[in-house]
KOLGU-4560 file (N, C-alpha, C; in nm, 3 decimals, padded with zeros to 5 digits):
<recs>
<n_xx: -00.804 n_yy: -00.890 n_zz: -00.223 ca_xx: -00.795 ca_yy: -00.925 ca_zz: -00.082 c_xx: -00.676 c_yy: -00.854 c_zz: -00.020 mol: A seq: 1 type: UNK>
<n_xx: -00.722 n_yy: -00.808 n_zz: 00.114 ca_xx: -00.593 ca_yy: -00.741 ca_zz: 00.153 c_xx: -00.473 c_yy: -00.798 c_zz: 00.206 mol: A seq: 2 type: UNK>
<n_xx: -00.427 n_yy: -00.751 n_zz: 00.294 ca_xx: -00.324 ca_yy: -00.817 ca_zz: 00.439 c_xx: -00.402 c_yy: -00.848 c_zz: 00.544 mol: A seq: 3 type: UNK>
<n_xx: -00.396 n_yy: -00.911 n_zz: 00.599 ca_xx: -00.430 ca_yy: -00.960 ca_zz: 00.750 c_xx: -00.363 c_yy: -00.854 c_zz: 00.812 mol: A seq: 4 type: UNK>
<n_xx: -00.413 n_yy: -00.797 n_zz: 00.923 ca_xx: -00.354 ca_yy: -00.683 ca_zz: 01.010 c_xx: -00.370 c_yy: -00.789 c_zz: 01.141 mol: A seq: 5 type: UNK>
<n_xx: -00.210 n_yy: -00.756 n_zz: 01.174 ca_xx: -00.225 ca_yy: -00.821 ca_zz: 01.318 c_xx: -00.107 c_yy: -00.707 c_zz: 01.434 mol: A seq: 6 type: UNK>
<n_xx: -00.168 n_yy: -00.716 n_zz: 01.531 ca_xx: -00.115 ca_yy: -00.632 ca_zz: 01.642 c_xx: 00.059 c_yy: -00.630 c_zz: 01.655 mol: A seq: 7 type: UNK>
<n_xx: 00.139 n_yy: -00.609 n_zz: 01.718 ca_xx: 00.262 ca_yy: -00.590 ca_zz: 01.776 c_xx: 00.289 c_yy: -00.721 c_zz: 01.874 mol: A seq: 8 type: UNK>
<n_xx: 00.113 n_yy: -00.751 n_zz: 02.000 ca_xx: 00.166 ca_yy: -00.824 ca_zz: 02.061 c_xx: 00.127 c_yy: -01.007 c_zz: 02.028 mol: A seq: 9 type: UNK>
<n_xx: 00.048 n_yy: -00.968 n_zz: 01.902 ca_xx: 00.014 ca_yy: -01.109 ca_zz: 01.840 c_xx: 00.132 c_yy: -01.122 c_zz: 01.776 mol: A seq: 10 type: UNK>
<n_xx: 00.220 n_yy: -01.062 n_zz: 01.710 ca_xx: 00.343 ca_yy: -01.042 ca_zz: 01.631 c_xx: 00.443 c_yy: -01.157 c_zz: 01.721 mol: A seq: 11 type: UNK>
<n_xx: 00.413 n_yy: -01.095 n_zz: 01.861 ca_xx: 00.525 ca_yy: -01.125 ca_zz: 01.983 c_xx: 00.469 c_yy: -01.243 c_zz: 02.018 mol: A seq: 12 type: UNK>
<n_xx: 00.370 n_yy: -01.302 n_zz: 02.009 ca_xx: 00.300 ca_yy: -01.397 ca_zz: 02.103 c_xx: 00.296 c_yy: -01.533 c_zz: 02.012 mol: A seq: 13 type: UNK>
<n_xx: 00.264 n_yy: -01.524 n_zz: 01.879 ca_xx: 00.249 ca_yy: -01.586 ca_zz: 01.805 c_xx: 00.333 c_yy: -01.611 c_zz: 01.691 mol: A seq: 14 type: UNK>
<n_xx: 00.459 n_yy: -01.588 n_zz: 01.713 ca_xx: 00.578 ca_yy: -01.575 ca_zz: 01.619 c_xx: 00.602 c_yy: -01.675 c_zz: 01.527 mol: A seq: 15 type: UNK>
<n_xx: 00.591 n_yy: -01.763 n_zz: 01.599 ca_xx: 00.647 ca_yy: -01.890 ca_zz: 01.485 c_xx: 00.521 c_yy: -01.943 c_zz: 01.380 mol: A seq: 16 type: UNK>
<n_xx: 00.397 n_yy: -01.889 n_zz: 01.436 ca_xx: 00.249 ca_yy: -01.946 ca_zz: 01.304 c_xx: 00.272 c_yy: -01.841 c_zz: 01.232 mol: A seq: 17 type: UNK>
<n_xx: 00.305 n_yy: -01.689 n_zz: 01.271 ca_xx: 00.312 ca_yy: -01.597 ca_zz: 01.193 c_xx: 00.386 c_yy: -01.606 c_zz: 01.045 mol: A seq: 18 type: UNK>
<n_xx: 00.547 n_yy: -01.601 n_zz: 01.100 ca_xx: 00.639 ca_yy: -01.623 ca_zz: 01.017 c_xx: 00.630 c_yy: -01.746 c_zz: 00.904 mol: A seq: 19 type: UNK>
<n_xx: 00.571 n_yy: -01.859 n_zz: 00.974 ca_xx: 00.573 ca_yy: -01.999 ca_zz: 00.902 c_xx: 00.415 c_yy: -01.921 c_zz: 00.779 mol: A seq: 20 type: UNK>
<n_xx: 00.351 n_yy: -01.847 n_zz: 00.829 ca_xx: 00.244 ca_yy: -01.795 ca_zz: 00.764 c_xx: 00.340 c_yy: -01.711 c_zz: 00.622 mol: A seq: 21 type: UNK>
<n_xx: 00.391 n_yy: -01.620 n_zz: 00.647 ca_xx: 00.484 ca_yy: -01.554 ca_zz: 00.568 c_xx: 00.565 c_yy: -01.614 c_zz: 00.474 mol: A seq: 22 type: UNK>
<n_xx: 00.625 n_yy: -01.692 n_zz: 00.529 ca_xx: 00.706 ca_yy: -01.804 ca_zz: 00.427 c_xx: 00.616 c_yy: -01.917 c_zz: 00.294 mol: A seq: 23 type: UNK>
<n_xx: 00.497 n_yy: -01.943 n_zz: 00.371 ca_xx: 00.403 ca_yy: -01.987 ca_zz: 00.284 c_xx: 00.327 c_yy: -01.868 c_zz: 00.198 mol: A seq: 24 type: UNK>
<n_xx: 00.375 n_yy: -01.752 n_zz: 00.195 ca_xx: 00.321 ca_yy: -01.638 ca_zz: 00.091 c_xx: 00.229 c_yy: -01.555 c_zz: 00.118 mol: A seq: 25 type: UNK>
<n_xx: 00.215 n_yy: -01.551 n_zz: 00.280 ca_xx: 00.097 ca_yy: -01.422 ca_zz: 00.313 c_xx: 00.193 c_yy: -01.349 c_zz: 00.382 mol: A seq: 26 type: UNK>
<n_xx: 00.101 n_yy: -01.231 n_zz: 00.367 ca_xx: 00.167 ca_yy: -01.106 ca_zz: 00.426 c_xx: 00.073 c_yy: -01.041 c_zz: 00.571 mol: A seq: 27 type: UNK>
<n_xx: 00.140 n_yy: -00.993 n_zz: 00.615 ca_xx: 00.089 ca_yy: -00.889 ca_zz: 00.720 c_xx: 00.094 c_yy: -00.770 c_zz: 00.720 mol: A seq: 28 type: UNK>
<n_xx: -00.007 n_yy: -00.675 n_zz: 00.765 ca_xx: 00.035 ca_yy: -00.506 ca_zz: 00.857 c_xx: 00.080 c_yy: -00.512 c_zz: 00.972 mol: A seq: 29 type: UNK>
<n_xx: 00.150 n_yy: -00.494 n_zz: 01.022 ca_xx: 00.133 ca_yy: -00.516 ca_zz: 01.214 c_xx: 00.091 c_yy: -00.341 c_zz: 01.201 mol: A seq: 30 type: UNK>
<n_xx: 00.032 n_yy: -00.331 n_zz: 01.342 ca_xx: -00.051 ca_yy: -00.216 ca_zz: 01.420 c_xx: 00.010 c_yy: -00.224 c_zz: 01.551 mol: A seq: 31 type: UNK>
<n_xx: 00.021 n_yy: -00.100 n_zz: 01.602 ca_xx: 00.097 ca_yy: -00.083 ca_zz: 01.769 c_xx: -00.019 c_yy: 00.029 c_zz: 01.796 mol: A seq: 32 type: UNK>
<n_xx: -00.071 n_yy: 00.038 n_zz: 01.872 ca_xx: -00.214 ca_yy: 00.092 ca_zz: 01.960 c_xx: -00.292 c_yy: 00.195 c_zz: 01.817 mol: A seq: 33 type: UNK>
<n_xx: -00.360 n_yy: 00.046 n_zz: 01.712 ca_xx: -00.423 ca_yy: 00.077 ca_zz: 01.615 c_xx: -00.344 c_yy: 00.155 c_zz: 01.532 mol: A seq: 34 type: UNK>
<n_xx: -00.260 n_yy: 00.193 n_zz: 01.485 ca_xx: -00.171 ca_yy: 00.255 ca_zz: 01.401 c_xx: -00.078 c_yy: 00.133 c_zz: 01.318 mol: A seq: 35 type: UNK>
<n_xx: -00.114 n_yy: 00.172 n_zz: 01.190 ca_xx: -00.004 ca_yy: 00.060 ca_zz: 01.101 c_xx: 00.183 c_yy: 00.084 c_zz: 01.118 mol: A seq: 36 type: UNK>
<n_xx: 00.200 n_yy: -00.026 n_zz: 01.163 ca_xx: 00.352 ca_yy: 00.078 ca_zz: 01.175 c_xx: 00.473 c_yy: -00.031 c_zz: 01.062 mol: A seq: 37 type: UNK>
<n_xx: 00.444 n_yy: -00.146 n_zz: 01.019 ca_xx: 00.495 ca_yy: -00.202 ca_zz: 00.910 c_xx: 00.427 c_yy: -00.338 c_zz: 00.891 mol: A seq: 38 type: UNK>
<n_xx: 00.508 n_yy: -00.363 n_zz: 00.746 ca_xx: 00.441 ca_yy: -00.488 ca_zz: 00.681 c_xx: 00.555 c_yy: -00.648 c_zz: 00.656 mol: A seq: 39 type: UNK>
<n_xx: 00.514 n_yy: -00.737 n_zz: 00.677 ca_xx: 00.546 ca_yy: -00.852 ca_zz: 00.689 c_xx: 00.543 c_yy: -00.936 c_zz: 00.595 mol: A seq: 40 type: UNK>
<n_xx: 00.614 n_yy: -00.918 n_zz: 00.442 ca_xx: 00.604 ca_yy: -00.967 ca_zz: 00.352 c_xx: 00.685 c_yy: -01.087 c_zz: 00.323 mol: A seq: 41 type: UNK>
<n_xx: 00.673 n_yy: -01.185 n_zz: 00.225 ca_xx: 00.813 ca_yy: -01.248 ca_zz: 00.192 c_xx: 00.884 c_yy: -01.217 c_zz: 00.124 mol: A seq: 42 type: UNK>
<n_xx: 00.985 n_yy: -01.313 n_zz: 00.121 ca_xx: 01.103 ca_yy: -01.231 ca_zz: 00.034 c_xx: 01.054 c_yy: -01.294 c_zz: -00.146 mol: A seq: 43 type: UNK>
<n_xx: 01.078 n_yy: -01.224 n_zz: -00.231 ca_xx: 01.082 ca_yy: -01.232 ca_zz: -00.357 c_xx: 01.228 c_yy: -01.346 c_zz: -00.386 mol: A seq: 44 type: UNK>
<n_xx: 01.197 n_yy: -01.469 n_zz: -00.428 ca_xx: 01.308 ca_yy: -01.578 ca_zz: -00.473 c_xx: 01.344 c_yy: -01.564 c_zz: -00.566 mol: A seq: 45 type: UNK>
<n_xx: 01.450 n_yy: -01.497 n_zz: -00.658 ca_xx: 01.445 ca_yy: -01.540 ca_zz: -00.806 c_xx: 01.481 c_yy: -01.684 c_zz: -00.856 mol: A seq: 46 type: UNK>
<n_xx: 01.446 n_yy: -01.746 n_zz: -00.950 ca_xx: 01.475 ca_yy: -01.898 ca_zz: -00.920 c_xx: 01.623 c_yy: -01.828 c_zz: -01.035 mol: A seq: 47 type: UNK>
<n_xx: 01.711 n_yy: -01.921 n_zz: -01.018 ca_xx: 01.836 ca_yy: -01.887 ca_zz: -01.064 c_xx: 01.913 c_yy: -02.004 c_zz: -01.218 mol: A seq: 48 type: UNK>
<n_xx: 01.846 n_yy: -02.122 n_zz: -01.202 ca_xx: 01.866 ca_yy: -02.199 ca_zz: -01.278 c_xx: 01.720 c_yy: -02.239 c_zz: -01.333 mol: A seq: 49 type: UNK>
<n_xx: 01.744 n_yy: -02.369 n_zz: -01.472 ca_xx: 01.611 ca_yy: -02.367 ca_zz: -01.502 c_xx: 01.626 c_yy: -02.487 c_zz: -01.551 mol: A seq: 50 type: UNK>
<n_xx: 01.545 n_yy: -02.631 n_zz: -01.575 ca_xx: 01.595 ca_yy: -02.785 ca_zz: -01.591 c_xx: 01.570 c_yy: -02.750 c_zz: -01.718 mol: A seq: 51 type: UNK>
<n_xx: 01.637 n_yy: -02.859 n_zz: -01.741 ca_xx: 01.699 ca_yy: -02.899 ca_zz: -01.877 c_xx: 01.580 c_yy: -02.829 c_zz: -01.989 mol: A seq: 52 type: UNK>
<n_xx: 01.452 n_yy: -02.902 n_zz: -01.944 ca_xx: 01.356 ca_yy: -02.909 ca_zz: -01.966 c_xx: 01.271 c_yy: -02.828 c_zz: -02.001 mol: A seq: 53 type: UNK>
<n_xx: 01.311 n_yy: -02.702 n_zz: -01.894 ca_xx: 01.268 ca_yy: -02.583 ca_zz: -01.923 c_xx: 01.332 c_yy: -02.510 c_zz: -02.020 mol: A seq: 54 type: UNK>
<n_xx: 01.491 n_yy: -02.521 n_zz: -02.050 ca_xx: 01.575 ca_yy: -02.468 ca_zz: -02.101 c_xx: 01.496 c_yy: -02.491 c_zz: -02.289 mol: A seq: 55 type: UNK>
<n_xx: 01.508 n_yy: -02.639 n_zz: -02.298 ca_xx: 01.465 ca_yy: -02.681 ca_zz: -02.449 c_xx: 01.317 c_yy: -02.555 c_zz: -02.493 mol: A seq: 56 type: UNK>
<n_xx: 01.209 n_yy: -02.610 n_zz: -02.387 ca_xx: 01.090 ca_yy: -02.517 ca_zz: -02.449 c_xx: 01.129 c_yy: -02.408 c_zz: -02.434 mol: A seq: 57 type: UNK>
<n_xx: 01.220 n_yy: -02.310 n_zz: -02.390 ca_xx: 01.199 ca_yy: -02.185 ca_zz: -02.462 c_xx: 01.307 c_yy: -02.152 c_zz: -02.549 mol: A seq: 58 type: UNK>
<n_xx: 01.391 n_yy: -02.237 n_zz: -02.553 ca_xx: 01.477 ca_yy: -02.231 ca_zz: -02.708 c_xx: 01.387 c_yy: -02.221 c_zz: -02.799 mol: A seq: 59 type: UNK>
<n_xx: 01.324 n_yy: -02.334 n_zz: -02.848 ca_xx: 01.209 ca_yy: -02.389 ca_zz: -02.921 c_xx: 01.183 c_yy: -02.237 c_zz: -02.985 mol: A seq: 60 type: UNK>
<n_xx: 01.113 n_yy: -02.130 n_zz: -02.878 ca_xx: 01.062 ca_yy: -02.001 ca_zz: -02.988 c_xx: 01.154 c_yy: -01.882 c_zz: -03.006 mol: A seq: 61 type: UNK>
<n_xx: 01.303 n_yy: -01.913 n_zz: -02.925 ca_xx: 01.405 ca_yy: -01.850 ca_zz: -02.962 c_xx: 01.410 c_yy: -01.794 c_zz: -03.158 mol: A seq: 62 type: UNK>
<n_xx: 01.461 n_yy: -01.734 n_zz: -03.129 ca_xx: 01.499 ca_yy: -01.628 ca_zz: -03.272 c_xx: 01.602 c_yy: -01.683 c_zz: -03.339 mol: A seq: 63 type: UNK>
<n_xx: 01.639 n_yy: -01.693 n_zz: -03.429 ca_xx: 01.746 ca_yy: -01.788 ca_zz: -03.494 c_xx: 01.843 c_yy: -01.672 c_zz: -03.505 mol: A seq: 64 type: UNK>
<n_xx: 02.034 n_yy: -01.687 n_zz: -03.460 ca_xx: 02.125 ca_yy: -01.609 ca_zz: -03.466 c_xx: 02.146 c_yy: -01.617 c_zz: -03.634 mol: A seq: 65 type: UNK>
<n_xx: 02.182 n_yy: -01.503 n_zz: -03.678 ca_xx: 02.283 ca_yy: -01.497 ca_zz: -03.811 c_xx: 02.404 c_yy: -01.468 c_zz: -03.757 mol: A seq: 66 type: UNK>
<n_xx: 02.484 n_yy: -01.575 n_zz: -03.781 ca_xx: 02.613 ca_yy: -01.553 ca_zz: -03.732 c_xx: 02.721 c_yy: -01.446 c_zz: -03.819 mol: A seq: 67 type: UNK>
<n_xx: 02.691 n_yy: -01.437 n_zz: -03.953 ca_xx: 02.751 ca_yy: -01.363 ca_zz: -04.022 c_xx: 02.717 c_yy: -01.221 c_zz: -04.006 mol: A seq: 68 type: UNK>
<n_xx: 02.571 n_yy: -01.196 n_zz: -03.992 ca_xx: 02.554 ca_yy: -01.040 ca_zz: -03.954 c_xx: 02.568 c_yy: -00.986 c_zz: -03.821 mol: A seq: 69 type: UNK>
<n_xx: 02.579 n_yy: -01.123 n_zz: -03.696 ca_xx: 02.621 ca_yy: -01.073 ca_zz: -03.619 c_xx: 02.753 c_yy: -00.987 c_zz: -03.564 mol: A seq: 70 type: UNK>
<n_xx: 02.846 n_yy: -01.075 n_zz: -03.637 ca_xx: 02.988 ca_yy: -01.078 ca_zz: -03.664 c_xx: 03.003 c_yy: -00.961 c_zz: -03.699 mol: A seq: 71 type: UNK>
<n_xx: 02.962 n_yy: -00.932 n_zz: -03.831 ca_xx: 02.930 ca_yy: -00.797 ca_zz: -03.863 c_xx: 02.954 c_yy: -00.695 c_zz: -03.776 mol: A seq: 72 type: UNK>
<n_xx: 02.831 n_yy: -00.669 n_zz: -03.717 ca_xx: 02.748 ca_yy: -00.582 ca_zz: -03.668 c_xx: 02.905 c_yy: -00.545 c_zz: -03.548 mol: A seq: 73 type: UNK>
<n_xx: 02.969 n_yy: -00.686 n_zz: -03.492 ca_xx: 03.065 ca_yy: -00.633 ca_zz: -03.382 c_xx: 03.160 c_yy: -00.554 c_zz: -03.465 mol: A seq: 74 type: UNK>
<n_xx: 03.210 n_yy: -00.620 n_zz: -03.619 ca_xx: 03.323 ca_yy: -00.580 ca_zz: -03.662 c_xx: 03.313 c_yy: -00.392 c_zz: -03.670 mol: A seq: 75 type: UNK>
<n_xx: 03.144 n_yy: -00.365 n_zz: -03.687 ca_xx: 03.106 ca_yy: -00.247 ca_zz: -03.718 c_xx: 03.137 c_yy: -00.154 c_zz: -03.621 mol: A seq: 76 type: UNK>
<n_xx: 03.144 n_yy: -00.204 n_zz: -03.490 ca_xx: 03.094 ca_yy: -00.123 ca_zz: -03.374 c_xx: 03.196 c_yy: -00.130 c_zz: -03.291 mol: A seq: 77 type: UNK>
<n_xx: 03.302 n_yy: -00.205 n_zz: -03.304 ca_xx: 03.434 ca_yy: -00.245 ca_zz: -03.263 c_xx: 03.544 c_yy: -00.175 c_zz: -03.288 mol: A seq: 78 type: UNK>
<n_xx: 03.645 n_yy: -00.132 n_zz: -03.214 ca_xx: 03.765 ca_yy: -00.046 ca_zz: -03.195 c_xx: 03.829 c_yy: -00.125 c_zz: -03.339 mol: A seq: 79 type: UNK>
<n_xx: 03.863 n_yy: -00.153 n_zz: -03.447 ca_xx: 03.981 ca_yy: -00.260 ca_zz: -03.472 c_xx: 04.108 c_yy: -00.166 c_zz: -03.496 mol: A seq: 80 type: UNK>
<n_xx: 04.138 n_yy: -00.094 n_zz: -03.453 ca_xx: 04.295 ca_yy: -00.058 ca_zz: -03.443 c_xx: 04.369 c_yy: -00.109 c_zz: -03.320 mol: A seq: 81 type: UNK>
<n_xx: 04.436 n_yy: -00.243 n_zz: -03.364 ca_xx: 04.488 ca_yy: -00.300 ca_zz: -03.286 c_xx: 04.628 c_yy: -00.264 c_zz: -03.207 mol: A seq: 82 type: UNK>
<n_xx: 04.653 n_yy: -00.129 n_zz: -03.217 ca_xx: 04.786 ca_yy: -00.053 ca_zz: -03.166 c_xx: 04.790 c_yy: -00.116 c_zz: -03.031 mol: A seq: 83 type: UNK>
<n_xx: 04.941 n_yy: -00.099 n_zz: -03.038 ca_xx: 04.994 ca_yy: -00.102 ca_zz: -02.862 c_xx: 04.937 c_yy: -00.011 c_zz: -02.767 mol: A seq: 84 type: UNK>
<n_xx: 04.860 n_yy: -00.013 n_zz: -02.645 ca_xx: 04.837 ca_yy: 00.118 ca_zz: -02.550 c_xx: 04.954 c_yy: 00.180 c_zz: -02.496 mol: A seq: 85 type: UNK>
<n_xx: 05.092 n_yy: 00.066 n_zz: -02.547 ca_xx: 05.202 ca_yy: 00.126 ca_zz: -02.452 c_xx: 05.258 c_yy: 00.198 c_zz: -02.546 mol: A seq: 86 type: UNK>
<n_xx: 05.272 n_yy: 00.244 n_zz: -02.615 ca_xx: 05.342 ca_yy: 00.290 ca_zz: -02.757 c_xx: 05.236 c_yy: 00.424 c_zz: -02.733 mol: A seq: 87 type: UNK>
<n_xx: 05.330 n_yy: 00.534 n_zz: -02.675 ca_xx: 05.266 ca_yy: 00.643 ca_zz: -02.647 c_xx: 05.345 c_yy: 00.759 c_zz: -02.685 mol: A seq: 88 type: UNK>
</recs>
């Protein structure tokens, strides 16, 4: 299904069903004398937190840490010469 194409002066005339249209997840083309000239999308939300709830089920198929090979793996990949930077 496509976009609803609506004019410039339905844009202007009908602003507030439009937008309230948009916010509920449809989009538009607007057209100015039959020519597409832009689109009327919503904005993409990222949700930013996640309940508790959500958090547990996807632990659940989480990967289990090895803390020892992780450790590792930093000690491996890690500067350890702990010199002064000022000692030049």
């Amino acid at each position: 299904m496509g976009q609803a194409e609506i004019t410039q002066r339905d844009l202007r005339q009908r602003s507030k069903e439009i937008m309230d249209a948009v916010e509920s997840g449809r989009s538009f083309t607007v057209t100015r004398d039959g020519h597409e000239i832009g689109e009327l999308i919503p904005l993409r939300r990222r949700r930013r937190f996640v309940t508790r709830e959500q958090f547990a089920t996807m632990s659940r198929n989480a990967a289990t840490v090895d803390v020892a090979g992780f450790r590792a793996d930093q000690d491996a990949a890690a500067d350890q010469d702990l010199a002064d930077p000022h000692d030049r």
